[in-house]
Residue frames as qw, qx, qy, qz and C-alpha x, y, z in Angstrom:
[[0.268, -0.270, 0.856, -0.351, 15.36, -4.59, -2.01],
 [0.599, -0.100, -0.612, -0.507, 13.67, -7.75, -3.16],
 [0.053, -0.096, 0.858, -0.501, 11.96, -9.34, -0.46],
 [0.391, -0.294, -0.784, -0.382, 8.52, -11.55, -0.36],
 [0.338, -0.176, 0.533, -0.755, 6.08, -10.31, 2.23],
 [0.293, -0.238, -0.925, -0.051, 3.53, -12.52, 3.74],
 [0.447, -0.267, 0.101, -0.848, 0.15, -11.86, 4.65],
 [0.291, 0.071, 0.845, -0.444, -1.73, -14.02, 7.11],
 [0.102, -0.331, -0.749, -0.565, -4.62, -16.12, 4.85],
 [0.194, -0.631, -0.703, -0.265, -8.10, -14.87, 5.34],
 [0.266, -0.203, -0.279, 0.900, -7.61, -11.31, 6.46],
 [0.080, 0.765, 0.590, 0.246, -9.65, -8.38, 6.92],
 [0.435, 0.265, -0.004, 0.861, -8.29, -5.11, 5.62],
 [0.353, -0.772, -0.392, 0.356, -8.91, -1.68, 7.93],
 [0.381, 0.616, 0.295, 0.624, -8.56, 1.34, 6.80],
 [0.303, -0.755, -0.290, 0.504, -7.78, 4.53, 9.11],
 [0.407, 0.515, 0.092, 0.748, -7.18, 7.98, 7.47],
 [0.311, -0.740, -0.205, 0.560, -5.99, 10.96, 9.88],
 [0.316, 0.875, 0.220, 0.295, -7.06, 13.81, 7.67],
 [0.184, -0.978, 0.073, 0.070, -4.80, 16.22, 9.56],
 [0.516, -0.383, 0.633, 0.431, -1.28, 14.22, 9.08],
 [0.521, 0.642, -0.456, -0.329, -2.47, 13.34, 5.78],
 [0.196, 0.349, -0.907, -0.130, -1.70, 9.64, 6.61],
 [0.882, -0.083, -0.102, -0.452, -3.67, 6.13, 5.74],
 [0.202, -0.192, 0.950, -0.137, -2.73, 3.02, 7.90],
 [0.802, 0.022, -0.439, -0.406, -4.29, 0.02, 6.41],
 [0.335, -0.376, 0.797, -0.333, -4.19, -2.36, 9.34],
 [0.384, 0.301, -0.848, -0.208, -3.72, -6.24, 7.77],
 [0.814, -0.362, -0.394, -0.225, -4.70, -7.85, 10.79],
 [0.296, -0.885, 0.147, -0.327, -3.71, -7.65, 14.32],
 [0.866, -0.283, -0.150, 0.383, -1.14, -8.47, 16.82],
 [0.232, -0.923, 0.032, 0.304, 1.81, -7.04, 17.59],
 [0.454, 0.833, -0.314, 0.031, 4.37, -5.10, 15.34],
 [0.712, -0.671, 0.167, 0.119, 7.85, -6.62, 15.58],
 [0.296, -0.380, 0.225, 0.847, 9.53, -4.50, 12.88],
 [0.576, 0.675, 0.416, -0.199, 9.09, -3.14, 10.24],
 [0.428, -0.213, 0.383, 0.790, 10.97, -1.41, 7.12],
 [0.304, 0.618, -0.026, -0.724, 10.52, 1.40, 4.62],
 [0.762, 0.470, 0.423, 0.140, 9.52, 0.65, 0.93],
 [0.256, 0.522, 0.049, 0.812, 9.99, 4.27, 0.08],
 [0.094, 0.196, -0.204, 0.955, 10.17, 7.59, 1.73],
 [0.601, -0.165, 0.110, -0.774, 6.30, 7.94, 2.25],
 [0.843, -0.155, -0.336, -0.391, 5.67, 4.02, 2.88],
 [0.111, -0.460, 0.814, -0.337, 6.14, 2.03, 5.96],
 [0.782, -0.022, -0.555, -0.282, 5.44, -1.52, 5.93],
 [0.232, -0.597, 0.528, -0.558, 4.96, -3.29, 9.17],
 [0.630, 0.125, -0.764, -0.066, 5.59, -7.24, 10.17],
 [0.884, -0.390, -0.099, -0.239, 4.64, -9.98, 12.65],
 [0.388, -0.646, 0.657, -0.015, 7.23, -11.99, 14.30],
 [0.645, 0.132, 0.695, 0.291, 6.80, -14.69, 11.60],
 [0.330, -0.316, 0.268, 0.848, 7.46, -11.92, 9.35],
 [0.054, 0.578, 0.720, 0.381, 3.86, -11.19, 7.77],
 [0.093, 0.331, 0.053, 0.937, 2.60, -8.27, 7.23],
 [0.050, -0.588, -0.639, 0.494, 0.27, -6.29, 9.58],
 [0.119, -0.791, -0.152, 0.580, 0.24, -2.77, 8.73],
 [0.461, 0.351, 0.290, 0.762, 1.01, -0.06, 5.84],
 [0.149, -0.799, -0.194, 0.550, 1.41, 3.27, 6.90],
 [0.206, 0.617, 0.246, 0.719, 1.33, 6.30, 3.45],
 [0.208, -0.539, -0.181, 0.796, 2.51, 9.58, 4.54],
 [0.186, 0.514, -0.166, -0.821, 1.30, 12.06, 2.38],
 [0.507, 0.304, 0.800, -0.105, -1.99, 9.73, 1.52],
 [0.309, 0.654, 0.436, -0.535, -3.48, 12.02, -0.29],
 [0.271, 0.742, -0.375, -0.484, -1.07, 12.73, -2.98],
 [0.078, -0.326, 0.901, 0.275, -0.08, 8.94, -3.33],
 [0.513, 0.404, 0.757, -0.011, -3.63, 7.78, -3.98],
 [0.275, 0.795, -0.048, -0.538, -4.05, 10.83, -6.38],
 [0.256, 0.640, -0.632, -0.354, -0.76, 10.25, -8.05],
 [0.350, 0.012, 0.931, -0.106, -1.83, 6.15, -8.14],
 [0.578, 0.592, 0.535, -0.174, -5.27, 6.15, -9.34],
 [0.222, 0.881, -0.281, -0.310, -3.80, 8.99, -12.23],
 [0.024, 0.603, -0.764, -0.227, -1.25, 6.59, -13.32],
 [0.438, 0.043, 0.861, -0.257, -3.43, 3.66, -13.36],
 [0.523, 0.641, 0.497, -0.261, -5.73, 5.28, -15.39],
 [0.540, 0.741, -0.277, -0.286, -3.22, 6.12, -17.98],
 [0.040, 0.432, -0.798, -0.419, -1.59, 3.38, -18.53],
 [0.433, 0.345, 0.829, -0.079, -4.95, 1.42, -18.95],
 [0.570, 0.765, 0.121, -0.276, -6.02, 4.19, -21.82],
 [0.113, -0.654, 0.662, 0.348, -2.42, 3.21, -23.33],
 [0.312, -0.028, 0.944, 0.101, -3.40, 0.00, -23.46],
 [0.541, 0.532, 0.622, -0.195, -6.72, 0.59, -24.50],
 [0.498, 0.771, -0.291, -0.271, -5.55, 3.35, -27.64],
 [0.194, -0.371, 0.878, 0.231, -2.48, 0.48, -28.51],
 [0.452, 0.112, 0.882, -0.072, -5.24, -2.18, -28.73],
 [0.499, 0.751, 0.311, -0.301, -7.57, 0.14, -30.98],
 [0.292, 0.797, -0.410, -0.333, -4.86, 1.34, -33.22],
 [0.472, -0.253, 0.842, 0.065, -3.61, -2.49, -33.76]]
């Protein structure tokens, strides 16, 4: 689904992790939710009535920053052994 989210300018980003679910809401900036839709299975993305984002809820936080940062860092040594071997 291709779809252009908006974030209200000059925000300030909030972090909550509940260690026991295993889930991080990043809370955009406030007001109230009035919907929201999945990205994927473990992300839930959550909108304003002028259709800007508030919210991101990761289920199983723990494994998507893992399996993030881990993929991040290889594809930046990819680049970086490409650039040497050039």
């Amino acid at each position: 689904m291709d779809r252009l989210l908006k974030v209200q300018s000059k925000t300030t980003m909030k972090m909550t992790y509940f260690e026991k679910e295993d889930i991080l809401y990043l809370k955009i900036s406030g007001g109230p939710e009035s919907g929201s839709f999945e990205l994927n299975p473990n992300i839930t993305v959550e909108l304003n009535d002028k259709d800007e984002m508030i919210g991101i809820e990761i289920l199983n936080a723990s494994d998507f920053i893992r399996d993030s940062v881990l993929e991040s860092v290889q594809a930046k040594m990819l680049h970086l052994d490409k650039a040497q071997t050039a």
